[in-house]
N, C-alpha and C positions, 0 to 999 in steps of 0.2 A: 504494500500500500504506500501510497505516497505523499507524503506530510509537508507542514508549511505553516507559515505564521497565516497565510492569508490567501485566499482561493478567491479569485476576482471572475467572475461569471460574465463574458461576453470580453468578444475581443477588436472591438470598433475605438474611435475614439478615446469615449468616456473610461472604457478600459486598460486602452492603453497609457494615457497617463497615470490613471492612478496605481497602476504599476510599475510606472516609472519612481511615482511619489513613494511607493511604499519600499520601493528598494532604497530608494533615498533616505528615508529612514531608517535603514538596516535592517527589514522586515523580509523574512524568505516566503516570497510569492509565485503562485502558482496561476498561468491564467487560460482557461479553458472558453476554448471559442469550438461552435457548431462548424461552423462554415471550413474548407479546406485552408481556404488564409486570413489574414487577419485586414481589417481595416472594416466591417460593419458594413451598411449601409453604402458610406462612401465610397468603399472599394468595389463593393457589387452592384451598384446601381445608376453612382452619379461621377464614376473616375473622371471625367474630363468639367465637370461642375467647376464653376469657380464661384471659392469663397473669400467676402469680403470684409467677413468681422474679425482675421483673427491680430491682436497687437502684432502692431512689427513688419505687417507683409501686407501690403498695399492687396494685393490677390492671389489668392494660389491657389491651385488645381485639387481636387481632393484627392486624386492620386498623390500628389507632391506632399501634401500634407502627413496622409497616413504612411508616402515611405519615410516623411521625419520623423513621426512619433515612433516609429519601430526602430530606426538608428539610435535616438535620443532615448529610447525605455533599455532597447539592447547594451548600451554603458555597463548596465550593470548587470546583466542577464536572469533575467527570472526566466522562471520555466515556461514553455509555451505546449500545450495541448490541445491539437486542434482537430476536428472531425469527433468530436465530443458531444453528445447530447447528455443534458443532465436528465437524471430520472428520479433522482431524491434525495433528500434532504435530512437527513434524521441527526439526533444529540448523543455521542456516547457520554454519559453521564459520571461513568466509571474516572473514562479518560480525561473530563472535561474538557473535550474537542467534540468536533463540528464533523461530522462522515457526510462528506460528496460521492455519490455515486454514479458514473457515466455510464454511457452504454460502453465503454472499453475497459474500465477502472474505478479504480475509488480512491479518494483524497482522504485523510485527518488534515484537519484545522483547524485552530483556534478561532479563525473568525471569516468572514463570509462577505461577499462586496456580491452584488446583482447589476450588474451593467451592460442591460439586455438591448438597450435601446428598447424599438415598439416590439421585438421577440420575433418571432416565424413571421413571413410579410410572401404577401400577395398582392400586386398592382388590381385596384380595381379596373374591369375591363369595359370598354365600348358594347353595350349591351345588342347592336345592330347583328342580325343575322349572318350579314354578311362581313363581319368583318375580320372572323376567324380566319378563313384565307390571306390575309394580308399579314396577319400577325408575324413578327419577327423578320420579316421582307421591306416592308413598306410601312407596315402599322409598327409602332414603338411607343413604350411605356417608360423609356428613360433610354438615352444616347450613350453605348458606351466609347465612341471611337469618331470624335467630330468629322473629321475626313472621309467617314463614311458617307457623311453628307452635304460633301464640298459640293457649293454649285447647285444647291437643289431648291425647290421650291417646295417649303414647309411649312404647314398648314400646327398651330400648334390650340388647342383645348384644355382652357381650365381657366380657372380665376384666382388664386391663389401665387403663394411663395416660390412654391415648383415651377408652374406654367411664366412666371416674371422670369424669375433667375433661368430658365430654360432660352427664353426670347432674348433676353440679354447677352447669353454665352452663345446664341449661335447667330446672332446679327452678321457680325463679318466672315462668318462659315458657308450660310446661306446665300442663295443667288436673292429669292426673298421669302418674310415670314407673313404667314395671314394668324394673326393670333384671335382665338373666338371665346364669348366667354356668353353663359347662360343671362349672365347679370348685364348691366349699365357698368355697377364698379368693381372692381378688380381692389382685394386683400392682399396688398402685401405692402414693404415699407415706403414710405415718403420717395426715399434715393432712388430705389428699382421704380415707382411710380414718373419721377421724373426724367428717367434714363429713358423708357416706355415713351414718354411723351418724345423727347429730341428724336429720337427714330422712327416715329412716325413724322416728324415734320419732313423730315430727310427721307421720306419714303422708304426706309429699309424695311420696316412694319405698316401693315395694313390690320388695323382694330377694326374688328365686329362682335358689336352688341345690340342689344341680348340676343343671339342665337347659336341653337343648337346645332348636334350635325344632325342629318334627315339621312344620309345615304351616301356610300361609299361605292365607286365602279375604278375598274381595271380589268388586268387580264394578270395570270399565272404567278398570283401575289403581288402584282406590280402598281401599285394604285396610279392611276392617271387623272382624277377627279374627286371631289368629294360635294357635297350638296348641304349648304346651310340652312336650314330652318329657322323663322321667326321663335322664340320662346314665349310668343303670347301672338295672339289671332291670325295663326299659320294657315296658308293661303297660298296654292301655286302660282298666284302671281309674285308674290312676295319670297321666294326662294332664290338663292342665290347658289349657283355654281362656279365652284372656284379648283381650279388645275392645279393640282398636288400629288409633290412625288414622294414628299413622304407625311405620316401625320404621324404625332406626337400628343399621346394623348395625359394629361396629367390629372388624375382625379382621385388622387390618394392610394393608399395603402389599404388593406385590408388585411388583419392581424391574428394572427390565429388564438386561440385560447389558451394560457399560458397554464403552467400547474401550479405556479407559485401559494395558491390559497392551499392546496392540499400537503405544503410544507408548514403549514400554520403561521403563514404569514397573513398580513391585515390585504387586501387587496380593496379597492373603489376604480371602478370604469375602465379595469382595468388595466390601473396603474396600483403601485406599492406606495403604502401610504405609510411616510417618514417623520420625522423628527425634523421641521425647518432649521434648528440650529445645529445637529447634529447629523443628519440624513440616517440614523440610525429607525431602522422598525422595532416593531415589539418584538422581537427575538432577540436575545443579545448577542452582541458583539453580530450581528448582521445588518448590512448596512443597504443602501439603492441608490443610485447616483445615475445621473444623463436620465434619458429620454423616461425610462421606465418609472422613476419616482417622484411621488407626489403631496406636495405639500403648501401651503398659503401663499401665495404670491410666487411661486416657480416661475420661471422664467427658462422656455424651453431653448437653448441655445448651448453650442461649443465651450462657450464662454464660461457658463453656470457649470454645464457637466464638469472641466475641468477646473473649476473651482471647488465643488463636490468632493473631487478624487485628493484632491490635495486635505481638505479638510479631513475627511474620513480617514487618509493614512496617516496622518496626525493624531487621532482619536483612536486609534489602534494602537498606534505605537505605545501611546499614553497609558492606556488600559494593558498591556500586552509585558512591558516593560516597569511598568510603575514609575514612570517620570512626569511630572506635572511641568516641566520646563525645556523646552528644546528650541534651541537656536540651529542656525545654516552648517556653524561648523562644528556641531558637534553631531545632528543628523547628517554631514558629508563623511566626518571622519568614524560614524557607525555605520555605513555603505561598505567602505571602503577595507572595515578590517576582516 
């Protein structure tokens, strides 16, 4: 079996710093991700995404980002196990440790971090008949290789953070975008609202509101058109066809049902429901951090999660160690010995 100060569940961002943080602390960590490699979400969904919150870097790629955080966590090498599913959660009570159990192995640990992001993920899909044939050709639910769509005429759906930051990263990719959204206004920040707006003056985007899509045609996956519909007093005169070679469709995630409640954890909507000053749940020494946890005033972002990770290894260390006081160089020079 294989033992550690601390078993970090999920191997995306929010995990991987705080695996960087708890090695900084001098903390033997372990970090078990499903997926075959590490990076979450960003690495399997939005690799050429570019993100513009993180301090320091004007934009970076979320590829670029997650091979930092794996350089910058690798310093000090915690363990990495990957193609891991957890299956359960139980207390050896004897040992006063924490028994992880994957489908390959089992972990003892003293304490427990959940940093699942939104957990098992499915793109919601374009509910049209016909749109299964296009799917993975022409139809796409996230970009992973921009160049695949140099030059092309991209029709993009949604109203939201995804469908902005999507129209923004492939403005100078595409020949051009038709971005459609069911509403009038479009959810997302000020900045991406105002970037939306200069490129449509500049005609790189063409906005269409409120309507939906009505219908999609091509031939052998290849979509050559798609057909806009009013979202209110829809009427063949009032349908718009628009020439598209690829669609991009952005309407969330769909999550699958986690088991976290049947480890006796607190779960709401769910998400894991924390401790705002500690991110700690009602299990001790088990913690939630990024996407998955939830608490008053959260604030879903990069920024928060790894702010999370950092606090929580802190709060480990503390409990784990019995020191009420750590500075830089005295958690560097317990890393290091």
């Amino acid at each position: 079996m294989k033992t550690a100060d601390v078993a970090i569940i999920g191997g995306g961002p929010a995990g991987l710093f705080c695996a960087f943080e708890c090695r900084l602390m001098g903390l033997e960590c372990i970090l078990v991700e499903a997926l075959g490699n590490l990076g979450g979400q960003c690495a399997a969904l939005y690799p050429d995404k570019e993100i513009l919150d993180i301090p320091g870097l004007p934009r970076v790629l979320a590829r670029d980002l997650i091979s930092s955080l794996v350089k910058q966590t690798m310093q000090f090498e915690p363990q990495y196990l990957l193609e891991r599913k957890i299956t359960n959660l139980t207390k050896d009570v004897e040992a006063d440790a924490w028994r992880l159990c994957t489908s390959h192995d089992a972990i003892a640990c003293k304490s427990v971090v959940i940093a699942t992001g939104g957990g098992a993920f499915d793109f919601n899909k374009i509910p049209l008949p016909e749109a299964r044939q296009f799917e993975g050709v022409s139809l796409f639910y996230a970009i992973k290789d921009k160049s695949a769509v140099q030059g092309k005429i991209i029709s993009i759906i949604g109203g939201g953070d995804a469908a902005l930051d999507w129209t923004l990263a492939l403005a100078d990719t595409a020949k051009t975008i038709n971005l459609i959204h069911r509403r009038d206004n479009f959810k997302a920040t000020p900045i991406s609202l105002e970037r939306l707006a200069a490129l449509s003056d500049q005609g790189k985007v063409k906005v269409f509101t409120p309507f939906q899509l009505g219908a999609m045609a091509g031939h052998d996956g290849r979509l050559t058109s798609i057909t806009l519909v009013p979202s209110f007093g829809n009427t063949a005169a009032n349908q718009i066809p628009l020439d598209t070679d690829v669609l991009l469709a952005c309407f969330g995630l769909a999550t699958a049902r986690n088991s976290f409640e049947s480890w006796g954890v607190n779960v709401e909507n769910g998400k894991i429901v924390v401790d705002k000053a500690s991110y700690a749940t009602n299990l001790p020494l088990v913690y939630a951090i990024g996407d998955i946890a939830a608490y008053e005033g959260k604030i879903t972002s990069l920024l928060s999660a790894f702010a999370e990770g950092a606090a929580v290894a802190r709060s480990i260390r503390r409990q784990l160690k019995s020191q009420t006081e750590l500075d830089c160089r005295g958690s560097l020079a317990a890393s290091q010995r």
